[in-house]
KELUMNU-91613 format. One line per 4 residues: number of its first residue (from 1); for each residue x, y, z of N, C-alpha, C. Coordinates in Angstrom, 2 decimals, m for minus. Layout:
BEGIN
NUM> X:Y:Z:X:Y:Z:X:Y:Z  ...
This chain:
BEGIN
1> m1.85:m0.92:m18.05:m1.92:0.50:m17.77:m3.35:0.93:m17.48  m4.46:0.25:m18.61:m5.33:0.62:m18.21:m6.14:0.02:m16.76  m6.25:m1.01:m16.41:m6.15:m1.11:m15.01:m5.62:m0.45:m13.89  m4.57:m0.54:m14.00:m3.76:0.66:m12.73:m4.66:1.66:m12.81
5> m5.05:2.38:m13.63:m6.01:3.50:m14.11:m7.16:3.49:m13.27  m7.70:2.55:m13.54:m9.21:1.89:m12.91:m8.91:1.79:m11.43  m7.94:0.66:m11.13:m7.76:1.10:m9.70:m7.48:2.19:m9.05  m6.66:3.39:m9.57:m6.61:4.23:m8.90:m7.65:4.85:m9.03
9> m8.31:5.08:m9.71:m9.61:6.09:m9.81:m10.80:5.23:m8.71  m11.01:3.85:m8.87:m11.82:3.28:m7.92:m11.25:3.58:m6.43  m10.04:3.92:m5.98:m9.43:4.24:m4.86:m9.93:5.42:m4.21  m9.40:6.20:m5.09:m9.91:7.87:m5.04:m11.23:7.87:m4.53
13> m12.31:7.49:m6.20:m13.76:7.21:m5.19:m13.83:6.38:m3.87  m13.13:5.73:m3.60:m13.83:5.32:m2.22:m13.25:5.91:m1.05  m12.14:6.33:m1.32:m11.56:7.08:m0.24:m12.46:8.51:0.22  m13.46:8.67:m1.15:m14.30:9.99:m1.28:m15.58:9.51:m0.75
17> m15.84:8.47:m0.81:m17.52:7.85:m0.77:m18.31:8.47:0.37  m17.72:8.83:1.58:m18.70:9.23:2.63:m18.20:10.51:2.98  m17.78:11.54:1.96:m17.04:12.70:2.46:m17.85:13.96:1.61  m19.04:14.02:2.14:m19.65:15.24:1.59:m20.38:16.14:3.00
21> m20.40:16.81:3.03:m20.99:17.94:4.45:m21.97:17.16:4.62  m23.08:16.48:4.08:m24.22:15.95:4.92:m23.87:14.69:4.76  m23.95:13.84:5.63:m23.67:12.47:5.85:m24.87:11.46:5.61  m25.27:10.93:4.24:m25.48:9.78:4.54:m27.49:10.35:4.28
25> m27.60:11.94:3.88:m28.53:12.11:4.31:m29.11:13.08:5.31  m28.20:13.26:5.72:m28.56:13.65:7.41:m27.77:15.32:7.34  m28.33:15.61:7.59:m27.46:17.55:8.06:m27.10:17.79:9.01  m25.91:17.84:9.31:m24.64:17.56:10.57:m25.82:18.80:11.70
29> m26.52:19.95:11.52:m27.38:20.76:12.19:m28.56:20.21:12.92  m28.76:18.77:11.86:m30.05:17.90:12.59:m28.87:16.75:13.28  m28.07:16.81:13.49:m27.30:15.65:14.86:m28.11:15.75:16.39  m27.93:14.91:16.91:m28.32:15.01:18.12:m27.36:14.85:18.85
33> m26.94:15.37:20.43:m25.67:15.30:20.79:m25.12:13.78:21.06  m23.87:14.12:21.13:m23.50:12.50:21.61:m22.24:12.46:20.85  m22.05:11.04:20.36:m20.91:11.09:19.35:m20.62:11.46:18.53  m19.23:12.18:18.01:m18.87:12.73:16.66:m18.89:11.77:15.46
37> m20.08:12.27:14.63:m19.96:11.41:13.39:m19.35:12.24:12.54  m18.52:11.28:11.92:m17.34:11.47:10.94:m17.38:10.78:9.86  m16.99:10.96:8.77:m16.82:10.77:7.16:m15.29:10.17:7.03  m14.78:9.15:6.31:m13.67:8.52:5.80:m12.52:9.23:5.55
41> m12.56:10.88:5.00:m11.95:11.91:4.83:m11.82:12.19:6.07  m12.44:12.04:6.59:m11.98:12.92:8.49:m10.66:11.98:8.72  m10.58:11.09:8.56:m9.26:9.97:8.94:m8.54:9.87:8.32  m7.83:10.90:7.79:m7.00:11.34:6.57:m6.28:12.73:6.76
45> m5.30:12.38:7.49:m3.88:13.90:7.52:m4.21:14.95:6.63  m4.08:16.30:6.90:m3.92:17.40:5.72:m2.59:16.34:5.08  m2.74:16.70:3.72:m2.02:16.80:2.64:m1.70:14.69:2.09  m2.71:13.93:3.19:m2.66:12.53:2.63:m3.43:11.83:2.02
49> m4.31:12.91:1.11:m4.91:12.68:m0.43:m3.39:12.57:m1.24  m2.58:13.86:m1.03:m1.58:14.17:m2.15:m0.33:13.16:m2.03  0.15:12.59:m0.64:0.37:11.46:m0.16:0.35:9.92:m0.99  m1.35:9.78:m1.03:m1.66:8.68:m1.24:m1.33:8.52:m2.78
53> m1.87:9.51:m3.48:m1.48:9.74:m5.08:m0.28:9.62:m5.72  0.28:9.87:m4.47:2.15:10.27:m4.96:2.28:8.05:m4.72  2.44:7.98:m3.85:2.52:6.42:m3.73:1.88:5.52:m4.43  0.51:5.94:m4.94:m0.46:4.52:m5.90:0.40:4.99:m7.21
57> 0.98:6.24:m7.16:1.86:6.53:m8.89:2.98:5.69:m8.59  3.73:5.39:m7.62:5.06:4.49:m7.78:4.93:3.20:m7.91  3.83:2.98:m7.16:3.33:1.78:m6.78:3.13:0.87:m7.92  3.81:m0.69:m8.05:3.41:m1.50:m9.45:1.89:m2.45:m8.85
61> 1.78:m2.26:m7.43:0.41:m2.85:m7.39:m0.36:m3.31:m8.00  m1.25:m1.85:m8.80:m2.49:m1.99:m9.54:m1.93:m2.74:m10.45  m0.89:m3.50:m11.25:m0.92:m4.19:m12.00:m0.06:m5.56:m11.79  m0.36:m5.24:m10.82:m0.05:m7.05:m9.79:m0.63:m7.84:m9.26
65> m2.17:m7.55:m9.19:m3.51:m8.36:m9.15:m2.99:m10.28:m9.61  m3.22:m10.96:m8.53:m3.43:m11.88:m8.23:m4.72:m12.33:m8.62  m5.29:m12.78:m9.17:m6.82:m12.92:m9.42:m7.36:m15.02:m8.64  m6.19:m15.18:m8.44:m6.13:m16.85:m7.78:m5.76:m17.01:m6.03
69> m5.82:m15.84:m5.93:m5.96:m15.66:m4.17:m4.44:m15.02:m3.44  m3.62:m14.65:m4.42:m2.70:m13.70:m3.31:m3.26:m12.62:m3.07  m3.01:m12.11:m2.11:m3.60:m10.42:m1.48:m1.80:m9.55:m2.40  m3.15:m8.78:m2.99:m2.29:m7.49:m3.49:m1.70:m6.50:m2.40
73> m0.34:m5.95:m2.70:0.04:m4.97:m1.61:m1.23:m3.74:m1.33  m0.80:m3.40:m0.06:m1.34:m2.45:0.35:m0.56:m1.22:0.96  m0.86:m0.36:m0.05:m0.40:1.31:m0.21:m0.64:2.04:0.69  m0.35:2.80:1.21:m0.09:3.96:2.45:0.41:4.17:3.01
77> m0.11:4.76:4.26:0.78:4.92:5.44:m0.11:4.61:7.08  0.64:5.20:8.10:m0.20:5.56:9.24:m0.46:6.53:9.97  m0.47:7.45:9.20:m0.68:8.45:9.54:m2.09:9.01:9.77  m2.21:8.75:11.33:m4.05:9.53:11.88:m3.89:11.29:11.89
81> m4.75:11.35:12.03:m5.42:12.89:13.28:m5.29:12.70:14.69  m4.56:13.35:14.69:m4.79:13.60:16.24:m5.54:13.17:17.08  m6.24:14.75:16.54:m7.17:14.96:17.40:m8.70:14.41:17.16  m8.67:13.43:16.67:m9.46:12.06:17.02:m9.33:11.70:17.93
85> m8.13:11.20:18.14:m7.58:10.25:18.89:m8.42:10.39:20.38  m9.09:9.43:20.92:m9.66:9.28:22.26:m11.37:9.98:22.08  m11.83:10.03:20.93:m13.05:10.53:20.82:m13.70:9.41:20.57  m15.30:9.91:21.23:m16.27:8.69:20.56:m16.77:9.43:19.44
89> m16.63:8.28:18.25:m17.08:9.04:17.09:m17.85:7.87:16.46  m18.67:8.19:15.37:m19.66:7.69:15.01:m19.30:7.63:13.21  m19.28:6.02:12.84:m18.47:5.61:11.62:m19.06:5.20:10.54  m19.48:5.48:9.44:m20.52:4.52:8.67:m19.31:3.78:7.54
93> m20.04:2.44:7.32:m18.88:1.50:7.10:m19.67:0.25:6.65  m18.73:m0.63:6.58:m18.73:m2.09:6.33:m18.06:m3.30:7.02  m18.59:m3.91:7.38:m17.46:m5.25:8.05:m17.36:m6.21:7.59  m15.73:m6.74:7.76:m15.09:m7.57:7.29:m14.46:m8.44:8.51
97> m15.85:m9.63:8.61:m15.08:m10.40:10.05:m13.69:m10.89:9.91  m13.38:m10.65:11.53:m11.98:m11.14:11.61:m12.30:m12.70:12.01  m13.55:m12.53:13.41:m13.63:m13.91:13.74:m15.13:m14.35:13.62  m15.69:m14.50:12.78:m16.79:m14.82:12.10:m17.47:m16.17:13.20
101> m18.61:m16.26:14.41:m19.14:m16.93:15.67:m20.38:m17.42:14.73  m21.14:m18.85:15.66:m22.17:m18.78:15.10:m23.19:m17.72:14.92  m23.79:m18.35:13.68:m25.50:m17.53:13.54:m25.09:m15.85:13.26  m23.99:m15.60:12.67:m23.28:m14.33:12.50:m22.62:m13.32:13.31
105> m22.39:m14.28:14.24:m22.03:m12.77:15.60:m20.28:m12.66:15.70  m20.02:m11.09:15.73:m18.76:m11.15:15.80:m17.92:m10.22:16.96  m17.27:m10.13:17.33:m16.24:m9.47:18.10:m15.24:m8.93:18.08  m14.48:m8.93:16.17:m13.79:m8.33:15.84:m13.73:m8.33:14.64
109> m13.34:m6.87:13.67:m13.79:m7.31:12.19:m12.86:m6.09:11.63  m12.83:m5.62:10.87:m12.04:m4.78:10.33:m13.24:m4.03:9.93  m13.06:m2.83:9.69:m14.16:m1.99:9.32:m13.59:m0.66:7.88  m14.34:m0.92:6.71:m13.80:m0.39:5.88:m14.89:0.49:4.99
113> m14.05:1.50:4.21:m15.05:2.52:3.29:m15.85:2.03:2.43  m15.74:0.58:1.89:m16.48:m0.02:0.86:m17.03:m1.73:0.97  m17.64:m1.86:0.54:m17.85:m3.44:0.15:m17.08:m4.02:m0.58  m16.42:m5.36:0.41:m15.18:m5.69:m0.56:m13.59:m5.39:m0.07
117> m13.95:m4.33:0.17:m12.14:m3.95:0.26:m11.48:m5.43:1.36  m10.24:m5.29:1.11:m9.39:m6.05:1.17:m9.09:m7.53:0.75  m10.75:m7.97:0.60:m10.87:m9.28:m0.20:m10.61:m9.30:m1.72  m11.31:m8.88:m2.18:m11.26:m8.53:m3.81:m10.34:m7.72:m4.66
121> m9.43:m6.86:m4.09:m8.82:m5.89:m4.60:m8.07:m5.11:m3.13  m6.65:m4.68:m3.58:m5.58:m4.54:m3.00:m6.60:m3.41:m1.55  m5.90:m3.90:m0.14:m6.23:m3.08:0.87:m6.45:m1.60:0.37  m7.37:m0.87:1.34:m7.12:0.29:1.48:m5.76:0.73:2.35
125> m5.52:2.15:1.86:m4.69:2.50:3.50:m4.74:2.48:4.11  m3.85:2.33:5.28:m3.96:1.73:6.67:m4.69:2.21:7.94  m4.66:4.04:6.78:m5.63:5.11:8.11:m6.76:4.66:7.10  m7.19:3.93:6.48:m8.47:4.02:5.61:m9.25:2.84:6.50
129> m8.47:2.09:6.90:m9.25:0.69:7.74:m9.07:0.93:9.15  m10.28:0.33:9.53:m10.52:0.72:11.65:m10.51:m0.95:12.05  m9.44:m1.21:12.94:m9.86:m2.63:13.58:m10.80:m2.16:14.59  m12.01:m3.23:14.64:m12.90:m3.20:15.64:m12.81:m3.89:16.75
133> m13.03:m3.52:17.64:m13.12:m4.73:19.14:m14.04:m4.36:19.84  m15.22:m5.61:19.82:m16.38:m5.26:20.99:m16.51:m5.98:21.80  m16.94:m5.80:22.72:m16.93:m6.89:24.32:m17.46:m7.59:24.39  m18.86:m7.76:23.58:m19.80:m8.61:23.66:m19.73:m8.63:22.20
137> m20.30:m10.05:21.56:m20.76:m9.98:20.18:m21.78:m9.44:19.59  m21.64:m9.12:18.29:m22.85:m8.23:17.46:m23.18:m9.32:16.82  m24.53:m9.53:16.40:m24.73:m9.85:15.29:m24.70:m8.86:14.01  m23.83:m9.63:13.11:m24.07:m9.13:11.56:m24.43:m9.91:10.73
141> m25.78:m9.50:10.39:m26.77:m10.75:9.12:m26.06:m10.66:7.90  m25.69:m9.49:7.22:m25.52:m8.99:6.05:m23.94:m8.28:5.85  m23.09:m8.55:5.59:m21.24:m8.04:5.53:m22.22:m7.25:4.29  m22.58:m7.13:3.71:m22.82:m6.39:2.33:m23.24:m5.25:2.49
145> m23.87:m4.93:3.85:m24.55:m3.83:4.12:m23.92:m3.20:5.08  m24.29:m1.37:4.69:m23.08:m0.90:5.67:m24.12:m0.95:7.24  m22.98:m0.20:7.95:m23.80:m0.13:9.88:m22.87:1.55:10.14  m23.71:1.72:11.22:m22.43:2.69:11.87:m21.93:2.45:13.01
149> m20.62:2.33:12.90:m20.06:1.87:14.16:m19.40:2.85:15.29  m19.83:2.78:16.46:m19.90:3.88:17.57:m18.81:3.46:18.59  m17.92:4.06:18.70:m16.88:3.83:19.94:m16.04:4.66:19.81  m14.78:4.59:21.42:m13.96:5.63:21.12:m12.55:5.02:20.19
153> m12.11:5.95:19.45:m11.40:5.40:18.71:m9.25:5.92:19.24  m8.67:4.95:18.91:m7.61:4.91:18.65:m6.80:4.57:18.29  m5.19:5.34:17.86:m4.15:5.11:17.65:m3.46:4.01:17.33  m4.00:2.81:17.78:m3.33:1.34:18.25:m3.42:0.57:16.58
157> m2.52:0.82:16.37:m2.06:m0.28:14.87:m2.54:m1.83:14.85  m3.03:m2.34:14.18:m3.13:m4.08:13.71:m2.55:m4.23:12.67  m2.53:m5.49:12.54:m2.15:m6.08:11.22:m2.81:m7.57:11.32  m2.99:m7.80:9.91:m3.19:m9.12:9.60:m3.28:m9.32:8.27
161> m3.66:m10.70:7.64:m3.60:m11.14:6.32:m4.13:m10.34:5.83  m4.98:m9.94:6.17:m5.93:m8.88:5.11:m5.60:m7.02:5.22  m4.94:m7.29:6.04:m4.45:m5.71:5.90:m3.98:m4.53:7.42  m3.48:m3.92:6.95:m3.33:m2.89:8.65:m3.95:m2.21:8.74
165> m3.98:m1.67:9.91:m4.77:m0.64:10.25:m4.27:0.38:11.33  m4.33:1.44:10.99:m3.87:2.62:11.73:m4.64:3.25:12.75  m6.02:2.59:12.83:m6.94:3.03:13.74:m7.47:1.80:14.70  m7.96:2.40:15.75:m8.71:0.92:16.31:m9.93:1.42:17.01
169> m11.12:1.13:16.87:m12.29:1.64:17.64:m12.69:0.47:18.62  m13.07:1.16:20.08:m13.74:0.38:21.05:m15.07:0.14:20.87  m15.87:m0.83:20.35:m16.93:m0.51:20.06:m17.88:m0.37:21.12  m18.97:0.43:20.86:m19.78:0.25:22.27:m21.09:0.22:21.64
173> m21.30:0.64:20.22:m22.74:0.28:19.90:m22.26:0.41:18.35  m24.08:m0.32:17.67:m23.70:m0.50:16.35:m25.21:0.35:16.30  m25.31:1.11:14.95:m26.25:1.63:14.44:m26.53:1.05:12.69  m28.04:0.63:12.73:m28.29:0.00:11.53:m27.99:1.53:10.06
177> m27.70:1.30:9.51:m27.49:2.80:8.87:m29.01:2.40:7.63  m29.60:3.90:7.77:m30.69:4.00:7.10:m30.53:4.16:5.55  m30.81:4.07:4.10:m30.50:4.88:3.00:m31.90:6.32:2.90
């Protein structure tokens, strides 16, 4: 019980982690034009906080932890915004290669609110994770450290071992994210 506990409350926070009016630092008034940068909460339906809560409560998940390598279920839904949909928006995040190239370069990765997610502890929701696809490879030195990832984003569902995703961004640039 007390686990389930822990997980849901570690959920909550991360679903919260980049969702405060100034981003990261920065005062949405000092933006410069260009792409819409957005917070983890922006990719989240009115009323699919209350959603997600109602489901991690039915859910026997949090106390179905595999600790020897099964992937725990993953809770949610797919339900985007709209009116995202076809914007270039600007993402701060983490990656989780899909296809890991030499010397670190990748071309597709899953992109998520925290360090960790989907490896260590049950997926986020499915609008909580962005599959990435870039045309050319990035290098990424560091999975531990977040980036911001810039493209237009959409609608287009994935799946894989490690989890779905309800979003998909085109990438077209990566930004080192400052603290």
């Amino acid at each position: 019980m007390l686990l389930s506990r822990v997980l849901a409350v570690s959920s909550a926070v991360a679903l919260t982690l980049f969702s405060s009016s100034i981003v990261f630092g920065q005062d949405e008034s000092d933006a410069a034009p260009g792409p819409l940068t957005i917070n983890w909460d922006d990719l989240l339906p009115d009323g699919e906080m209350e959603e997600l809560a109602r489901l991690y409560a039915l859910s026997t998940a949090a106390t179905n932890i595999d600790h020897f390598g099964a992937q725990s279920e993953q809770i949610g839904t797919f339900n985007v915004v709209k009116e995202l949909i076809g914007e270039t928006v600007r993402l701060p995040g983490f990656v989780l290669p899909l296809d890991a190239q030499i010397a670190g370069e990748v071309t597709e990765f899953l992109f998520v609110p925290y360090v960790g997610a989907c490896v260590h502890m049950p997926p986020p929701p499915p609008n909580q994770i962005v599959y990435v696809l870039a045309d050319r490879p990035i290098m990424i030195e560091r999975i531990w450290e977040p980036i911001w990832a810039i493209g237009l984003l959409t609608s287009d569902q994935t799946h894989s071992g490690l989890g779905s995703t309800a979003y998909t961004l085109e990438l077209t640039e990566v930004e080192s994210y400052e603290y």
